[in-house]
C-alpha positions in Angstrom: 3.5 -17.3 21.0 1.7 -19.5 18.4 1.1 -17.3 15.1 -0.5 -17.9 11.8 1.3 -16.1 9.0 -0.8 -16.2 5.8 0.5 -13.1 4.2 2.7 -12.7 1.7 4.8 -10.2 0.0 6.9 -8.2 2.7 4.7 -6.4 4.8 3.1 -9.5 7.0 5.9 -12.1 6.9 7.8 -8.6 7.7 6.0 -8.2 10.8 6.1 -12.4 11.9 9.7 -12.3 11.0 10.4 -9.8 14.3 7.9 -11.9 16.3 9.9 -15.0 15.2 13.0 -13.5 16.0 11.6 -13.1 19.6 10.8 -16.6 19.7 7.6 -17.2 18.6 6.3 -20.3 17.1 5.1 -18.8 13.1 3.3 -21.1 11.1 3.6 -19.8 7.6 0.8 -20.7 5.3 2.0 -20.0 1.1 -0.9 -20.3 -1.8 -0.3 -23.0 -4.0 2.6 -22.0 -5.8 4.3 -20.5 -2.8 5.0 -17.0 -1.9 5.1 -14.8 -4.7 8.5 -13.4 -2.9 10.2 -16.3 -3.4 10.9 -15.0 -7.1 13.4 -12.4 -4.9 15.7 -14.7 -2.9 17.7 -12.6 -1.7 14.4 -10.7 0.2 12.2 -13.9 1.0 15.1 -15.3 3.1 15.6 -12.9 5.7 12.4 -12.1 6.3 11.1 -16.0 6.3 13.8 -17.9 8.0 12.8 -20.1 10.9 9.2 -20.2 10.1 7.8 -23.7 9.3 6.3 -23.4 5.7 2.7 -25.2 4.5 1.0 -24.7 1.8 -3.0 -24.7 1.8 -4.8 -23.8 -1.1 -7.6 -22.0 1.0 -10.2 -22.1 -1.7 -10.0 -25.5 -1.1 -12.5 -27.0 1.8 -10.5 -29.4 3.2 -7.3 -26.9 3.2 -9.5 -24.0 4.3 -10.6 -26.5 7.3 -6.9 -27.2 8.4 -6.0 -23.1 8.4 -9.4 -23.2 10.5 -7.8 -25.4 12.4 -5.0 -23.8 13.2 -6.2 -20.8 13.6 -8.5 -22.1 16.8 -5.1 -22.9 18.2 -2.8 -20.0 17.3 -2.3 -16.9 19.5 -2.0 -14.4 16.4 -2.5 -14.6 12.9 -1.5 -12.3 10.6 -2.8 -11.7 6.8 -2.6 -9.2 4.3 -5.3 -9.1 1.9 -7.6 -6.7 0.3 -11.0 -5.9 3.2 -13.1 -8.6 2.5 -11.1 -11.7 1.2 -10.4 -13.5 4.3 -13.9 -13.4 5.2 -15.3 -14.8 1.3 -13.0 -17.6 1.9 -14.0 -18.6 4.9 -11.3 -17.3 7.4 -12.6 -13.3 8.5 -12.2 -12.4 11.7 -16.1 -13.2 13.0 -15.8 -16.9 12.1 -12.1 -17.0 13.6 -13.1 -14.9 17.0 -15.8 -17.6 16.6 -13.6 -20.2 17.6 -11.0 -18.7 18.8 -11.9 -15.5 21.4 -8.5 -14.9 22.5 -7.1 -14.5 18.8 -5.2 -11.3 18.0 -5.9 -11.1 14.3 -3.7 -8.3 12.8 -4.5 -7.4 9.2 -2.1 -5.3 6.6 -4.0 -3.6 4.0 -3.2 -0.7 1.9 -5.6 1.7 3.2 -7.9 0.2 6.0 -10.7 -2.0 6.5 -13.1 0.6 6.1 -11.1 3.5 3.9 -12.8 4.5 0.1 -9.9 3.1 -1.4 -9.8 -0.1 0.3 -10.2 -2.2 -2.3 -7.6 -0.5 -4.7 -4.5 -2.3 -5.3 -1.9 -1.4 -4.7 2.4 -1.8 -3.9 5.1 0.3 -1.6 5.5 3.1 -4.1 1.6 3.7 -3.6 0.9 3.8 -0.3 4.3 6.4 0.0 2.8 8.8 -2.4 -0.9 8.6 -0.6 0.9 9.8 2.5 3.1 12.5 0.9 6.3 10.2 1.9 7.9 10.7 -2.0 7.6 14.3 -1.7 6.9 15.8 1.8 7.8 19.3 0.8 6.4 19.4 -2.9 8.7 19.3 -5.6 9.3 16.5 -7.5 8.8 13.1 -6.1 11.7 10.5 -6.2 11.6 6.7 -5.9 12.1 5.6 -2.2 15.7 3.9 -1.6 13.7 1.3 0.9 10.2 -0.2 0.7 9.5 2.0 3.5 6.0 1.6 3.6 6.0 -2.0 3.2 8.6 -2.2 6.5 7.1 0.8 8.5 3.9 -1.2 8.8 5.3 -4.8 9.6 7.1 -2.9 12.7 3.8 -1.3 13.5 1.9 -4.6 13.0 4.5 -6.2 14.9 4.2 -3.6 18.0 0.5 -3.7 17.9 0.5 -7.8 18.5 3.1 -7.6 21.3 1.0 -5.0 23.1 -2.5 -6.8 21.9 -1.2 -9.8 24.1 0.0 -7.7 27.0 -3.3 -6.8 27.4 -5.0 -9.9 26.5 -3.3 -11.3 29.9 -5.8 -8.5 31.4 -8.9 -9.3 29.6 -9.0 -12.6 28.4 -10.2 -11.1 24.9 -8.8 -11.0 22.1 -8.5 -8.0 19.0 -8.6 -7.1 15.2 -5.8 -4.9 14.3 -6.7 -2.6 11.3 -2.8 -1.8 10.0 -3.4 0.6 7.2 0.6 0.9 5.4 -1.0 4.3 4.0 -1.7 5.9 7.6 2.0 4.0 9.3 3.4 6.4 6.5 1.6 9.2 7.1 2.3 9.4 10.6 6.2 9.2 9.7 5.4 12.0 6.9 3.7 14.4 9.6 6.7 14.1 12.0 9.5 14.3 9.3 11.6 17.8 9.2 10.8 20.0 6.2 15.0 18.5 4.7 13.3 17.5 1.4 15.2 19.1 -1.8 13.1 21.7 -3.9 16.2 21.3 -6.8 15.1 20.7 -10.1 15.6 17.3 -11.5 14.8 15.1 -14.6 11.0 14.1 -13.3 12.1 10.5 -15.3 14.9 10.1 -12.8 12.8 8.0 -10.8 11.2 5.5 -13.6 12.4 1.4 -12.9 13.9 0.5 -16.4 13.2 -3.2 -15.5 9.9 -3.2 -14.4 7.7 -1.3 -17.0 4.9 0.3 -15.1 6.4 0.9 -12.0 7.6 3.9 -10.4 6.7 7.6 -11.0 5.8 9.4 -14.3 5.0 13.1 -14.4 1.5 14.1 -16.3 0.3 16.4 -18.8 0.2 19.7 -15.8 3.6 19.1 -14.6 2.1 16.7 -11.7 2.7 13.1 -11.2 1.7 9.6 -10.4 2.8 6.4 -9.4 1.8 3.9 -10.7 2.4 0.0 -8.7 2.5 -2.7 -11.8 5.2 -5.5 -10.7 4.4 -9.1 -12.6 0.5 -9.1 -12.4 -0.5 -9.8 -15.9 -4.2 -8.1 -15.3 -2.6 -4.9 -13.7 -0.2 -4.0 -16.7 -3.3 -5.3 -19.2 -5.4 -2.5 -17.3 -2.8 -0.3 -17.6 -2.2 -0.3 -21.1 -5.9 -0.8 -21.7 -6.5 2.9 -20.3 -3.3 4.6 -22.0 -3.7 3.7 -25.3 -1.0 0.7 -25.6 -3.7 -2.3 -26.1 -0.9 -3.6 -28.6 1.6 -4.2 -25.2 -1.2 -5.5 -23.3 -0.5 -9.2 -23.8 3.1 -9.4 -23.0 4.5 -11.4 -20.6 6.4 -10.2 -17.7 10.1 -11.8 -19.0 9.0 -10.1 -22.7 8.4 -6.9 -20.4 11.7 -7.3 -18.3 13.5 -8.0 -21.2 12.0 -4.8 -23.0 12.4 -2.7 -20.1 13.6 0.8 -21.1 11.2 0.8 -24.0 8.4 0.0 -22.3 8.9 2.3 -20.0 9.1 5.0 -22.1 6.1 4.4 -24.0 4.4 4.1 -21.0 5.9 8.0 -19.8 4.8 9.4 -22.7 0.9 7.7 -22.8 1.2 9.1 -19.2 2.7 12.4 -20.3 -0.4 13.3 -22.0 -3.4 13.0 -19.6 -4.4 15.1 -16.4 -2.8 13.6 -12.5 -6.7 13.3 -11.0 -8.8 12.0 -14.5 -6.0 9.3 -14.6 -6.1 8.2 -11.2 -9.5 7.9 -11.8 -9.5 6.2 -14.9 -6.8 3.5 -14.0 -8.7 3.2 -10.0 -11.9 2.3 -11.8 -9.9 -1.0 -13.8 -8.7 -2.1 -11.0 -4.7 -1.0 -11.7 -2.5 0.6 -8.8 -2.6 3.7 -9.4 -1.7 6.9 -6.8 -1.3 10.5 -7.5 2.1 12.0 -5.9 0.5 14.0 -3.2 2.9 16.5 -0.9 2.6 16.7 2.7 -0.1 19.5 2.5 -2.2 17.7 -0.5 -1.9 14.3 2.1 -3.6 16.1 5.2 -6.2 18.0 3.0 -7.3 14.6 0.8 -7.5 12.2 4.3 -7.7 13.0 7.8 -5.5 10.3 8.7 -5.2 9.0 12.6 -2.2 10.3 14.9 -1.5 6.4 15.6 -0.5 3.8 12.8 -3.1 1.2 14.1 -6.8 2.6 13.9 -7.9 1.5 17.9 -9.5 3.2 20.3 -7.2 5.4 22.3 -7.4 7.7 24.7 -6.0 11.4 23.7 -2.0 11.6 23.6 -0.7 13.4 26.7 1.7 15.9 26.6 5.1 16.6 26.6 6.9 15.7 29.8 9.8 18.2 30.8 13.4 16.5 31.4 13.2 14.1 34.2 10.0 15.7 35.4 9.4 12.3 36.4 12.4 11.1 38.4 11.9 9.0 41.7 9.2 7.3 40.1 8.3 4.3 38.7 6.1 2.1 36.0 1.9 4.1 36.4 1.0 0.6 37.0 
């Protein structure tokens, strides 16, 4: 299997890390600059290792025509981009298909290629309180232990291109995969057991001290949001921009890391004071990551979200079998 990785983060090179550790050949293609990741070593290794690394700086026409290039020859590729990127640089699934039918071309977004939100920003902690993952029961949310949303959806993106081939050996065609992280969590959220706890807690429990405007902060009607801000200079100038912090606006991320705690505290209490739904709005329409902290019921009420991860065209689930209704038999096909 010949695949094109040009995502970055976790989610994609997630996903073409299990493929590579089934053998396949990954080509992994890092922006000038590299893989923002590689700032975490100890999380771009394992999920990068035995991947050959290039860097192409695909606003650039002659690097753009190599990705083209390998793309025409690649099995799978793999990117995680906002809807719409891929194709303004050249590299969207029509012109790849174009020259290459048989391509599986899997793509990890936030919310879908053709969601409302799609192009809203957004991290992990986002996409897990879209589904109700932070707080499946309602109560106050709490920070996730694992990027679950960011794994969750590399495994699915992973399962999808293994059974995307199987059937390409059928057809001869080839597929776009629509992986939306938000609907791999909600799936998980809709078939968890009601075991989340309703105990009070300090709703500050779950702030980051070392990356100021990341994590969840409760809002002026006892509600909360969670708010996505790693090191993108624009996201925490947004941010502060709509809470009344312009003064913070300019700070670097090491000035911010270093003034964790306090940043993060004025950024609580800017949050403290304003309504869940008018700040989401507000923050949404400057282009910060922004999510309110929905609950199971609030998920399936805001988004009628699919009973699969991937958004394809499947037939209706079947039912329940009883145990070994089916013994003596073999594979349907």
């Amino acid at each position: 299997m010949r695949v094109l990785d040009v995502s970055i983060w976790r989610p994609g090179p997630y996903a073409t890390s299990l493929l590579t550790a089934l053998g396949a050949d990954v080509v992994k293609v890092e922006p000038p600059g590299g893989d923002p990741m590689r700032h975490y070593d100890g999380l771009f290794g394992p999920i990068n290792a035995g991947k050959h690394s290039l860097v192409l700086d695909l606003k650039d026409r002659g690097d753009r025509e190599r990705a083209l290039e390998l793309a025409a020859d690649a099995d799978v590729l793999v990117e995680g981009f906002r809807p719409g990127v891929m194709a303004r640089l050249g590299l969207g699934y029509k012109t790849v298909r174009a020259l290459n039918p048989g391509i599986v071309y899997c793509s990890i977004t936030g919310y879908g290629q053709e969601d409302p939100r799609a192009s809203v920003p957004g991290h992990d902690v986002n996409y897990q309180a879209w589904a109700g993952a932070l707080a499946p029961e309602g109560g106050p949310a709490r920070m996730p232990p694992l990027p679950t949303a960011d794994l969750a959806s590399g495994l699915s993106a992973a399962f999808g291109i293994c059974a995307a081939l199987l059937g390409r050996r059928s057809t001869g065609a080839g597929v776009h995969l629509d992986v939306s992280m938000t609907d791999v969590m909600a799936t998980w959220t809709g078939s968890a057991p009601p075991e989340a706890s309703r105990a009070a807690e300090d709703r500050t429990a779950g702030l980051a001290p070392t990356v100021p405007g990341y994590g969840l902060f409760a809002t002026a009607e006892g509600k909360q949001v969670a708010l996505g801000v790693v090191n993108e200079p624009d996201f925490w100038e947004g941010l502060c921009g709509v809470l009344g912090l312009e003064a913070l606006g300019g700070l670097a991320f090491d000035e911010r890391t270093r003034r964790g705690p306090e940043l993060q505290h004025a950024v609580a209490g800017a949050v403290a004071i304003r309504g869940r739904d008018e700040l989401v709005a507000a923050l949404t329409a400057v282009d910060v990551p922004v999510s309110p902290v929905l609950d199971r019921a609030e998920m399936v009420a805001t988004t009628p979200f699919p009973p699969f991860p991937i958004r394809l065209p499947l037939p209706p689930s079947g039912r329940v079998p009883e145990p070994d209704e089916h013994r003596g038999r073999g594979f349907s096909g």
